[in-house]
NUFI-806596 format. One record per residue (C-alpha): residue number from 0; residue in three letters; chain; x, z, y. Coordinates in steps of 0.25 Angstrom, whole numbers. Layout:
<recs>
- NUM/ALA/A/X/Z/Y;
...
</recs>
This chain:
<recs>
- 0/UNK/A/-45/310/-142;
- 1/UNK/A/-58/311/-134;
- 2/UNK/A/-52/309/-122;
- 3/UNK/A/-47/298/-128;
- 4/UNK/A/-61/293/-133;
- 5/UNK/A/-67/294/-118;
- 6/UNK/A/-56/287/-112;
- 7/UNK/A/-59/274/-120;
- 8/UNK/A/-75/276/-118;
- 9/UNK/A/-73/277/-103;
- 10/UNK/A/-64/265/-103;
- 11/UNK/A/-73/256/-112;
- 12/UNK/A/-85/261/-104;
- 13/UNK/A/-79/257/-91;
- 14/UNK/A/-78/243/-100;
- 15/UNK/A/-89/243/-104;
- 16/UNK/A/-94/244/-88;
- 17/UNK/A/-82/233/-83;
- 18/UNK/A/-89/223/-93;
- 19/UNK/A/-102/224/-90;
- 20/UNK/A/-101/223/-73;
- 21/UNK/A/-86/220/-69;
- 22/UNK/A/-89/205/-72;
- 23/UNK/A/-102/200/-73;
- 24/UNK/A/-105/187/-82;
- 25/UNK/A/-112/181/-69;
- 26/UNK/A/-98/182/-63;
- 27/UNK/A/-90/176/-76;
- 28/UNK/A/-100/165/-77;
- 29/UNK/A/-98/161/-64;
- 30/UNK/A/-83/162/-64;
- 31/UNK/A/-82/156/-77;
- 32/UNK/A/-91/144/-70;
- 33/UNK/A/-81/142/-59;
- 34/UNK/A/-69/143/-67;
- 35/UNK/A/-74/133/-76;
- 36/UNK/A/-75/124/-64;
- 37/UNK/A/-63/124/-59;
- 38/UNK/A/-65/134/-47;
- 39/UNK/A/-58/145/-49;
- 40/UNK/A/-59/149/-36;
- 41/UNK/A/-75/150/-37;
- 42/UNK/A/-71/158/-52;
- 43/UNK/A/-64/168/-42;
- 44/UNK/A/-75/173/-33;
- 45/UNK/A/-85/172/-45;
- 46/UNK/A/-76/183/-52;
- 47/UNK/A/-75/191/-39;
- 48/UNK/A/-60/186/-34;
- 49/UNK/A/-57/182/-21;
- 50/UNK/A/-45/171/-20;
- 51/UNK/A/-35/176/-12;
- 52/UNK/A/-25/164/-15;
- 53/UNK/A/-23/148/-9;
- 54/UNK/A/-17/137/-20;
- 55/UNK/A/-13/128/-8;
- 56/UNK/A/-5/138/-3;
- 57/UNK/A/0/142/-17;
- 58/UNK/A/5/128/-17;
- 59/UNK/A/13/127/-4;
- 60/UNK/A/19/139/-8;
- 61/UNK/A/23/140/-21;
- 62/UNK/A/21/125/-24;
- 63/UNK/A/13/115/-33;
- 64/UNK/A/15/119/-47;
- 65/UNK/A/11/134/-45;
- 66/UNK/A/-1/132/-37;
- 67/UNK/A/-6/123/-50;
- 68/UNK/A/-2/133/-59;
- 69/UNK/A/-10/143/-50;
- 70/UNK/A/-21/134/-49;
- 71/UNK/A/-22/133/-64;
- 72/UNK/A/-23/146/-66;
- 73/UNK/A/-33/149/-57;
- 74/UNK/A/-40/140/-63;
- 75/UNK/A/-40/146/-77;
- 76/UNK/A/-43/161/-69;
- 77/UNK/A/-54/166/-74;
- 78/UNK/A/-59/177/-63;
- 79/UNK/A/-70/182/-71;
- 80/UNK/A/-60/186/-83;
- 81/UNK/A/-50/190/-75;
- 82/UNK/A/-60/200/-66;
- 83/UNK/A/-63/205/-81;
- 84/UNK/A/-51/210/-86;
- 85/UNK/A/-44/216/-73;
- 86/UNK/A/-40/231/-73;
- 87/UNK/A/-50/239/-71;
- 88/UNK/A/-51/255/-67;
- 89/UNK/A/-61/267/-73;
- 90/UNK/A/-70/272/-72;
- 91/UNK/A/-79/260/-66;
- 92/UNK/A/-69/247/-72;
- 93/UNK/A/-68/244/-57;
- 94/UNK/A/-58/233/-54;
- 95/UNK/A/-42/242/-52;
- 96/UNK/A/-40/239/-37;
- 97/UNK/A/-29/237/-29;
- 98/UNK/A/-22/229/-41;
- 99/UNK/A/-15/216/-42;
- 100/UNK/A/-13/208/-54;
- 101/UNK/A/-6/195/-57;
- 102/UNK/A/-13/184/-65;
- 103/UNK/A/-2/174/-65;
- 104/UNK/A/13/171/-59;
- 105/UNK/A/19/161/-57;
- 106/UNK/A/34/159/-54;
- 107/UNK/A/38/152/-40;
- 108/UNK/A/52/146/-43;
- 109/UNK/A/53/137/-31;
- 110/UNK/A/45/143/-22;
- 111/UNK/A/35/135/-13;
- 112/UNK/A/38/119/-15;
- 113/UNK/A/42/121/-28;
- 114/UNK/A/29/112/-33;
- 115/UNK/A/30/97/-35;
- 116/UNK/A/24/84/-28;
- 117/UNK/A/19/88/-13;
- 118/UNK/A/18/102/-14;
- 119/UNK/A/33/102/-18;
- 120/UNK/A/37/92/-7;
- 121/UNK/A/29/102/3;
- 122/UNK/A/37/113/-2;
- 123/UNK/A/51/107/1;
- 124/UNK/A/46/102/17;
- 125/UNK/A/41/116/20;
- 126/UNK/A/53/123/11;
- 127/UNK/A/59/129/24;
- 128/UNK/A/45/133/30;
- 129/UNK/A/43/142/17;
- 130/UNK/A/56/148/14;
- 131/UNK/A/52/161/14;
- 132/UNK/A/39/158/4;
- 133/UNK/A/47/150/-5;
- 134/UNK/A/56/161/-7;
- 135/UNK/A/45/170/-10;
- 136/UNK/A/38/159/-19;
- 137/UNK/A/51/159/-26;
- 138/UNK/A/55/174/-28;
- 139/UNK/A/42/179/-32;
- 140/UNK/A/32/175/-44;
- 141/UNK/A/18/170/-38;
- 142/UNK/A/7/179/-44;
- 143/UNK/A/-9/178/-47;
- 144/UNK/A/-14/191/-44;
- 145/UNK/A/-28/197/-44;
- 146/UNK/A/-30/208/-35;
- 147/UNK/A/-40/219/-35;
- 148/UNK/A/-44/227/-20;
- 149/UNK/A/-40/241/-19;
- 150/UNK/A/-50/250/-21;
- 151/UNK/A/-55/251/-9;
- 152/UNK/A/-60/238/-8;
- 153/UNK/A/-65/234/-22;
- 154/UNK/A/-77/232/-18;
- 155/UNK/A/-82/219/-26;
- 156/UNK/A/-70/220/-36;
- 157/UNK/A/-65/210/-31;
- 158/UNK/A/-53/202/-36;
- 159/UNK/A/-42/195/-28;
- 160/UNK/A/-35/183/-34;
- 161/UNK/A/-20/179/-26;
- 162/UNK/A/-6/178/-28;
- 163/UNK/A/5/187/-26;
- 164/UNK/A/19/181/-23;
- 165/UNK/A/27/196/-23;
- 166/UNK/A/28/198/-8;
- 167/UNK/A/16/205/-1;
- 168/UNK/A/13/195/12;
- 169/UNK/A/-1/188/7;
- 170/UNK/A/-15/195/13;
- 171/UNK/A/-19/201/-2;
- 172/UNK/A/-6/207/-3;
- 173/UNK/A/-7/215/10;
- 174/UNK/A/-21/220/8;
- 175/UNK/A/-19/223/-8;
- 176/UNK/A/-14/237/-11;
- 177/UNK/A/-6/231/-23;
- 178/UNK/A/-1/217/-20;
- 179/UNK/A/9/217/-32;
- 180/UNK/A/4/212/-46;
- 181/UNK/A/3/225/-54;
- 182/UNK/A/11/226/-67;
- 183/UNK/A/1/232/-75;
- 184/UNK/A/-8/222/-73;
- 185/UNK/A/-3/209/-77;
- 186/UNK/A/-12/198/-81;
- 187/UNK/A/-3/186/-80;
- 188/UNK/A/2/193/-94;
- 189/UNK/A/-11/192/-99;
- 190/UNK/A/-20/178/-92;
- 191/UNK/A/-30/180/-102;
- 192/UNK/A/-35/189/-95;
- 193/UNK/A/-39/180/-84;
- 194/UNK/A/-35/165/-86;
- 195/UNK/A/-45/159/-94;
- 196/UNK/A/-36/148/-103;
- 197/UNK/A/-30/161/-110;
- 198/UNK/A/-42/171/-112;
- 199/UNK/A/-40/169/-129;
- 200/UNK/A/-27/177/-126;
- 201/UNK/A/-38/189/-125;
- 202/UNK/A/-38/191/-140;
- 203/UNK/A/-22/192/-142;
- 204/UNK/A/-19/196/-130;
- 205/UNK/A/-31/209/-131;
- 206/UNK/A/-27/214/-146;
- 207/UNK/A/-40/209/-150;
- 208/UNK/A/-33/203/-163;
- 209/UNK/A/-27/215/-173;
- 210/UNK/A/-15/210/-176;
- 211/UNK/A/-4/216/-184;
- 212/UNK/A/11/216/-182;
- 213/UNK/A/12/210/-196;
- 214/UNK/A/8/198/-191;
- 215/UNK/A/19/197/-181;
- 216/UNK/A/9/194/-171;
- 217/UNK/A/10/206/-164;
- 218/UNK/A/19/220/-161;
- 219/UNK/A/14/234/-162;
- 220/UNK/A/22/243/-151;
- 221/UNK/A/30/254/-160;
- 222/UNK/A/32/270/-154;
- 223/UNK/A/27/282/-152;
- 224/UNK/A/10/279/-153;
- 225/UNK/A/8/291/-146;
- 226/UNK/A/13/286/-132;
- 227/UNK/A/-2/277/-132;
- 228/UNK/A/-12/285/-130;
- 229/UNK/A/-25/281/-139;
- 230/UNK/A/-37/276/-135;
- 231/UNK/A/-32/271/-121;
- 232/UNK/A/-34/256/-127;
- 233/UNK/A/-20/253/-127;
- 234/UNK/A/-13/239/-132;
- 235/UNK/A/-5/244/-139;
- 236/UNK/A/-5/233/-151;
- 237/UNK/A/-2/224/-139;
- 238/UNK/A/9/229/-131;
- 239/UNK/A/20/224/-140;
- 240/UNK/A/16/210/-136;
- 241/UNK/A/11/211/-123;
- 242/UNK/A/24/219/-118;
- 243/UNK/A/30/205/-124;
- 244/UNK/A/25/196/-115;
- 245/UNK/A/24/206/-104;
- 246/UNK/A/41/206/-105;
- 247/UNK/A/41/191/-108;
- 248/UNK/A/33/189/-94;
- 249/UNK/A/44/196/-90;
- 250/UNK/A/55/189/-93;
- 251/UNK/A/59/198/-105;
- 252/UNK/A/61/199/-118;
- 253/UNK/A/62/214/-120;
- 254/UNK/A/60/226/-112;
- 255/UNK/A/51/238/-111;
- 256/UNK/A/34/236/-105;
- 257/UNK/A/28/247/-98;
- 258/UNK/A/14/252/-104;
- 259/UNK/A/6/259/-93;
- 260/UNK/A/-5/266/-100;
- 261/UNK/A/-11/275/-86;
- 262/UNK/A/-3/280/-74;
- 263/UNK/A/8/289/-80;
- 264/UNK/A/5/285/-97;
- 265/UNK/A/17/272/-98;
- 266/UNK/A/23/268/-111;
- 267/UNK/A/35/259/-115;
- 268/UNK/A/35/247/-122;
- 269/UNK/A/49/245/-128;
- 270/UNK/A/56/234/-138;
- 271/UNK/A/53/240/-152;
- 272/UNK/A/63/235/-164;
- 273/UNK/A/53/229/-171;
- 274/UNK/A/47/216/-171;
- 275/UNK/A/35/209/-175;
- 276/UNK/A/40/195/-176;
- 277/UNK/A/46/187/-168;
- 278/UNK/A/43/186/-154;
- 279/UNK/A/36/200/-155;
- 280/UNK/A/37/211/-147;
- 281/UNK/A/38/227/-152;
- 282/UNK/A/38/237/-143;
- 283/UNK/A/39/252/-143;
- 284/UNK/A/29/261/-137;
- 285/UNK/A/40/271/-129;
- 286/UNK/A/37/281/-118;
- 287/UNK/A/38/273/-105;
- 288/UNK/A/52/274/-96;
- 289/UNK/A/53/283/-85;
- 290/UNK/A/44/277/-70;
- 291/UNK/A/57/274/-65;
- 292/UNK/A/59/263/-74;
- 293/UNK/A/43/258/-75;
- 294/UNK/A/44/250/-65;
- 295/UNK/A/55/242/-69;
- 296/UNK/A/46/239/-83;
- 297/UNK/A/37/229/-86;
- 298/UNK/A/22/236/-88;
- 299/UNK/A/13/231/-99;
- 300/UNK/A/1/223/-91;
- 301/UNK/A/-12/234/-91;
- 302/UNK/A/-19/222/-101;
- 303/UNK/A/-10/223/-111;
- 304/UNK/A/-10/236/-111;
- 305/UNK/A/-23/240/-114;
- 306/UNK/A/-33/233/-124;
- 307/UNK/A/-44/226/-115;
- 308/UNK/A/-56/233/-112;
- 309/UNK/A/-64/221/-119;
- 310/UNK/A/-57/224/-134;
- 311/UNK/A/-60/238/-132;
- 312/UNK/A/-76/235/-128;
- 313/UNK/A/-77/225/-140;
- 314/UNK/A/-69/234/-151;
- 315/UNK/A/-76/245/-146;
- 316/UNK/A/-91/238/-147;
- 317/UNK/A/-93/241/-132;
- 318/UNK/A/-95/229/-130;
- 319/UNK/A/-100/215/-136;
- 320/UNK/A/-91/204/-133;
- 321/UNK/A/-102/194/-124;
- 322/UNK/A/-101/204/-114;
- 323/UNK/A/-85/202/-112;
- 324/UNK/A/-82/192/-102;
- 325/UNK/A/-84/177/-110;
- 326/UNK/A/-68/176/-111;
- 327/UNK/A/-65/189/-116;
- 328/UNK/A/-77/187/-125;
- 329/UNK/A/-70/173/-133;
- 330/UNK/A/-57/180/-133;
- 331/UNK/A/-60/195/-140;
- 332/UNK/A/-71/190/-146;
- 333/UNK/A/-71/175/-150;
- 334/UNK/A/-81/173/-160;
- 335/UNK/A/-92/176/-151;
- 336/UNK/A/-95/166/-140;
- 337/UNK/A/-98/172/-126;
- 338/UNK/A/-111/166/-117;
- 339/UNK/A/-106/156/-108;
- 340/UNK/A/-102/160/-95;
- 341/UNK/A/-100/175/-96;
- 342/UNK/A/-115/178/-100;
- 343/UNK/A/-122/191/-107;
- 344/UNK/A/-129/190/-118;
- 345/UNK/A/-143/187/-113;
- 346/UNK/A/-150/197/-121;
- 347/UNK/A/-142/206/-113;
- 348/UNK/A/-146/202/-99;
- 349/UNK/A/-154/209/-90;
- 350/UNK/A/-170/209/-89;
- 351/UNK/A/-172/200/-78;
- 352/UNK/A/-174/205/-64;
- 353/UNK/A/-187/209/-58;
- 354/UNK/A/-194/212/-71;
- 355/UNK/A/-205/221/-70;
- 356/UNK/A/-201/236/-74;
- 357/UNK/A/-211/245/-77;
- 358/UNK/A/-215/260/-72;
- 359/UNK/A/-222/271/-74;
- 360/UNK/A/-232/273/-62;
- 361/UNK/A/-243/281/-63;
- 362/UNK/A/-247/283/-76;
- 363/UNK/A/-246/266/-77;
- 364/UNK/A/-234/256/-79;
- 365/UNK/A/-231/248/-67;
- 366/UNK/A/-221/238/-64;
- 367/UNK/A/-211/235/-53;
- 368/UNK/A/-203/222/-51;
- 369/UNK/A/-199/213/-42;
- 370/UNK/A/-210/208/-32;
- 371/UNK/A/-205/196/-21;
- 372/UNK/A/-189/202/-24;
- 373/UNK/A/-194/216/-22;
- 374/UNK/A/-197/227/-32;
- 375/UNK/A/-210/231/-32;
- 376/UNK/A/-220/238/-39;
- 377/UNK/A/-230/228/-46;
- 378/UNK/A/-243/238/-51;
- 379/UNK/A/-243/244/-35;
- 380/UNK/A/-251/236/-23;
- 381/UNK/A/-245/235/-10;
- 382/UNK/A/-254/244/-5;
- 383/UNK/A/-252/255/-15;
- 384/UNK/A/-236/252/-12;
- 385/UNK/A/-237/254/3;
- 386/UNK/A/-245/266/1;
- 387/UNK/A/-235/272/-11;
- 388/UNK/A/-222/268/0;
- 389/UNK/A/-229/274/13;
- 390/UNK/A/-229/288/1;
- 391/UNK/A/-214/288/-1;
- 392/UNK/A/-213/285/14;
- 393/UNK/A/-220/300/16;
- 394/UNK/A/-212/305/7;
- 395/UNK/A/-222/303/-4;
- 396/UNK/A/-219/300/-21;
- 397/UNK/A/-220/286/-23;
- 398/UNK/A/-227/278/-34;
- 399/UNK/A/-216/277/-48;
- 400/UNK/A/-216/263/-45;
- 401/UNK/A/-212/264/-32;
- 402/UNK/A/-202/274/-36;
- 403/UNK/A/-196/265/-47;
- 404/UNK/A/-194/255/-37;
- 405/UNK/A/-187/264/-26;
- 406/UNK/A/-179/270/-38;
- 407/UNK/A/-174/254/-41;
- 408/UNK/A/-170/252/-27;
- 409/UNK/A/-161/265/-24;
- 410/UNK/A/-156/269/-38;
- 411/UNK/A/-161/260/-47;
- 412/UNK/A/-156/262/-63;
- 413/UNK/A/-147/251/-62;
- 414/UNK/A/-138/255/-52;
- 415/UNK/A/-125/259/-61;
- 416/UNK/A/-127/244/-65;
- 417/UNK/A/-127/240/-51;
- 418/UNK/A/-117/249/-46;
- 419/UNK/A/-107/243/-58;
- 420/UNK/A/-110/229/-54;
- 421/UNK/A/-106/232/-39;
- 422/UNK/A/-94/241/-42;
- 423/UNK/A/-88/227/-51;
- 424/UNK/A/-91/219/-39;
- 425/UNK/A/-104/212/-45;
- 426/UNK/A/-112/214/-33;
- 427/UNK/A/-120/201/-36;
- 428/UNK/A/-125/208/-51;
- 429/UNK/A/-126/219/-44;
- 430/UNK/A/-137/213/-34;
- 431/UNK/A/-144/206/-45;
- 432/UNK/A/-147/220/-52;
- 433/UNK/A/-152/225/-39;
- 434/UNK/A/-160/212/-36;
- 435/UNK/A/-166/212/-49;
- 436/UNK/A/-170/228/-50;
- 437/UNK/A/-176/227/-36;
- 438/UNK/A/-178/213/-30;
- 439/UNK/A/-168/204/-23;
- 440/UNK/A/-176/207/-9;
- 441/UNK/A/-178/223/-11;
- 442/UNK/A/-171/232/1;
- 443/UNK/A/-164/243/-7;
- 444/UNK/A/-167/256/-4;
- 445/UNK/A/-158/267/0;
- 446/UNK/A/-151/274/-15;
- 447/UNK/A/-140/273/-24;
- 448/UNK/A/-143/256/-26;
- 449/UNK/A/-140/252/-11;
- 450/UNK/A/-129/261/-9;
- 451/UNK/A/-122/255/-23;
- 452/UNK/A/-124/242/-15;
- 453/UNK/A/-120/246/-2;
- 454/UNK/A/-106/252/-6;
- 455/UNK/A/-105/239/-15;
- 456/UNK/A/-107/231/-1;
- 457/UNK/A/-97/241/6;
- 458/UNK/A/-86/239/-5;
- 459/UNK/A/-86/224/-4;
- 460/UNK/A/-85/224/13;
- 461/UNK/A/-73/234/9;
- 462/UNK/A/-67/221/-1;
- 463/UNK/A/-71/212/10;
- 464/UNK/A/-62/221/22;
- 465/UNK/A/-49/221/11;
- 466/UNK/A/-50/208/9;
- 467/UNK/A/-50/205/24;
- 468/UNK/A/-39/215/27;
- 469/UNK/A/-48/223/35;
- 470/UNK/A/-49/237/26;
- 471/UNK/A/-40/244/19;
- 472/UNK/A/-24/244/24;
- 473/UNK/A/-18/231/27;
- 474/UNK/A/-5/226/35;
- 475/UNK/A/-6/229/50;
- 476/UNK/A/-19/240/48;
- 477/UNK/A/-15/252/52;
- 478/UNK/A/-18/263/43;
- 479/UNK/A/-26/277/48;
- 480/UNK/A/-16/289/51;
- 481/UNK/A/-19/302/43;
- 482/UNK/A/-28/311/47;
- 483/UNK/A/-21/321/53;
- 484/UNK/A/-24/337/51;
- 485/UNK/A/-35/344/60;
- 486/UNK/A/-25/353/63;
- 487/UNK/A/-13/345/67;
- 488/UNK/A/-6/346/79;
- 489/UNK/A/1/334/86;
- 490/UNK/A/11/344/93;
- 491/UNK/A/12/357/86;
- 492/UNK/A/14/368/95;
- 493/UNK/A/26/372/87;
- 494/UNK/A/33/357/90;
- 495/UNK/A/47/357/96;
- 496/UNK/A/46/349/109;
- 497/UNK/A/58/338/111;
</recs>
């Protein structure tokens, strides 16, 4: 259908945008660096992440053991991937805000001073002085979540990494509008998508390999077809095994998954007679059970249920595969061999900055480029400039020269670029195009350039108060009453005296 065909354009388009300015190859370079050091704390705030999480207090807490297996996996995070493949919304691919997502669990059997050697020893002398979190410790799975702000405040598009031990008492969880892990989103089911030791998993885990059920590999969903609407970019091929080791995860052997497909579209994945082999999962696509029962259903993670926006670009030709991000690249495309560090192809780079550009003045070609870190017009003495400026000033028309540099200052024909770069929180590429168009020590001019830079400056303050608790609702703020009607009366004349 044709509505069907401009639904996938736009998505792949909005892609196609995400791939090109959501994360930059400056910023996986130099995550990719850190991480390969050992730091990946420094691999964090390369990727835009702010660590909202101690591993000394982790170990008091839950013990020894858990810290290091904590430890090790943040170790193996790798923040530039994981920034690349979190949910995103239409129409500009922005970061989905106001959602938490858990990377890992790990069960608390014991609580605190359940580690070995001194932490345990410290555990068991301060047992009675942490009672309460023990308990808690014991009760609940500790997750690691990433968190996005809430609209509102998603300036930067910055990413929060913390963890989340199922009772609402630490600082993130008060200020975050959704402290719980969301269901749909479940990346400790799918780690390849952020831990670097298991990024091959990609290829399988993507459907990038064709695979028939002949080979008992795999288990095609059976049902009505017609329940999945076409051209959404639905897994289906996958669901059968992914619904498996969504009920493996937890804790069963058979059951009905949820698929959510939009805000009211929800299909039933059921256990199908047939088999493929063992071990293999078939399922049946059924129409979902009534709401009052949804909740009580495991749902199929939102990664498994749609084929990754990367396969679509690459089966599609929208895109070659050295533009992917280095790891997706030796996963869904393993024959060719990325450039070191994140880098584009360095045909494709941009001229460099400050080259001369030419214009039409006057019957003549002249140039303007960077003079001293200002743009300036080359063929044009300073007396001839002065005398052109004090014209404009009088309201007079200045020389095309002149106008072409006053065009680059307030709506130069880079400016969408720009505007991308800041909307995805790359206010550091951002400043390089505007540097290298006009000069790294030009005042910018009133126009459409300094205000996409001011409002950029304006959402990040609005980051910067959320995450200090002082905007947006928060325990012990008290809320503005509604507005009342112009025409309300406190005591109405018609009221019944006491």
């Amino acid at each position: 259908m044709l509505t069907d065909t401009a639904y996938g354009d736009s998505r792949l388009s909005m892609w196609l945008r995400v791939r090109e300015f959501a994360v930059p190859p400056s910023m996986i370079e130099t995550a990719t660096a850190r991480r390969h050091a050992g730091d990946w704390a420094g691999a964090g705030a390369a990727a835009g992440f702010d660590i909202d999480l101690n591993l000394r207090a982790v170990a008091r807490t839950y013990g020894q053991g858990l810290a290091a297996r904590l430890r090790a996996d943040l170790r193996h995070l790798a923040p530039d991937l994981l920034r690349w493949h979190m949910p995103r919304i239409a129409p500009r691919g922005l970061l989905r805000p106001g959602l938490t997502i858990t990377l890992a669990r790990y069960e608390t059997e014991g609580g605190a001073g359940s580690g070995s050697g001194s932490a345990g020893r410290a555990g068991r002398a301060g047992r009675a002085g942490r009672a309460g979190r023990a308990g808690r410790a014991g009760e609940h799975p500790l997750h690691l979540v990433a968190r996005t702000p809430p609209a509102w405040a998603d300036g930067g598009q910055r990413i929060s990494l913390t963890l989340w031990d199922g009772v609402r008492d630490g600082p993130g969880d008060r200020r975050h509008p959704h402290p719980r892990p969301d269901r749909r989103f479940r990346l400790d089911l799918h780690r390849h998508l952020w831990d670097a030791r298991r990024t091959d998993e990609l290829r399988e885990r993507s459907g990038a390999e064709q695979r028939s059920p002949a080979n008992g590999r795999s288990a095609e969903p059976h049902g009505d077809p017609d329940l999945v609407p076409p051209g959404r970019g639905c897994a289906v091929g996958r669901w059968a095994d992914e619904a498996g080791i969504l009920l493996r995860a937890e804790g069963r052997t058979t059951g009905t998954v949820i698929v959510r497909l939009g805000g009211r579209h929800r299909l039933a994945l059921r256990p199908a007679a047939e088999a493929n082999g063992p071990g293999q999962h078939a399922v049946r696509i059924e129409a979902a059970p009534p709401d009052g029962h949804g909740p009580a259903l495991p749902v199929l993670p939102d990664a498994a249920t749609w084929v990754p926006p990367d396969l679509e670009l690459l089966r599609t030709a929208a895109i070659e595969p050295d533009r992917l991000h280095p790891l997706v690249t030796s996963a869904l495309a393993p024959d060719l061999s990325p450039l070191p560090g994140g880098e584009r192809d360095p045909d494709r780079r941009p001229h460099p900055a400050g080259a001369p550009r030419i214009v039409e003045c006057r019957g003549a070609q002249h140039r303007i480029a960077l003079v001293d870190g200002v743009l300036a017009a080359l063929d044009h003495d300073a007396a001839e400039i002065r005398r052109e400026e004090l014209l404009v000033a009088l309201t007079g028309t200045p020389l095309p020269c002149l106008r072409a540099i006053d065009e680059a200052h307030r709506r130069p024909d880079c400016l969408t670029g720009v505007r991308e770069r800041l909307d995805h929180g790359d206010t550091a590429g951002a400043l390089a195009v505007v540097e290298g168009l006009v000069g790294p020590d030009a005042l910018l001019r009133t126009g459409a350039l300094r205000d996409a830079l001011e409002q950029a400056a304006q959402r990040r303050l609005a980051y910067g108060l959320y995450r200090a608790g002082l905007a947006g609702p928060a325990p012990g703020r008290l809320r503005p009453a509604p507005r009342r009607p112009d025409d309300h009366r406190t005591h109405p004349r018609h009221a019944t005296p006491r």
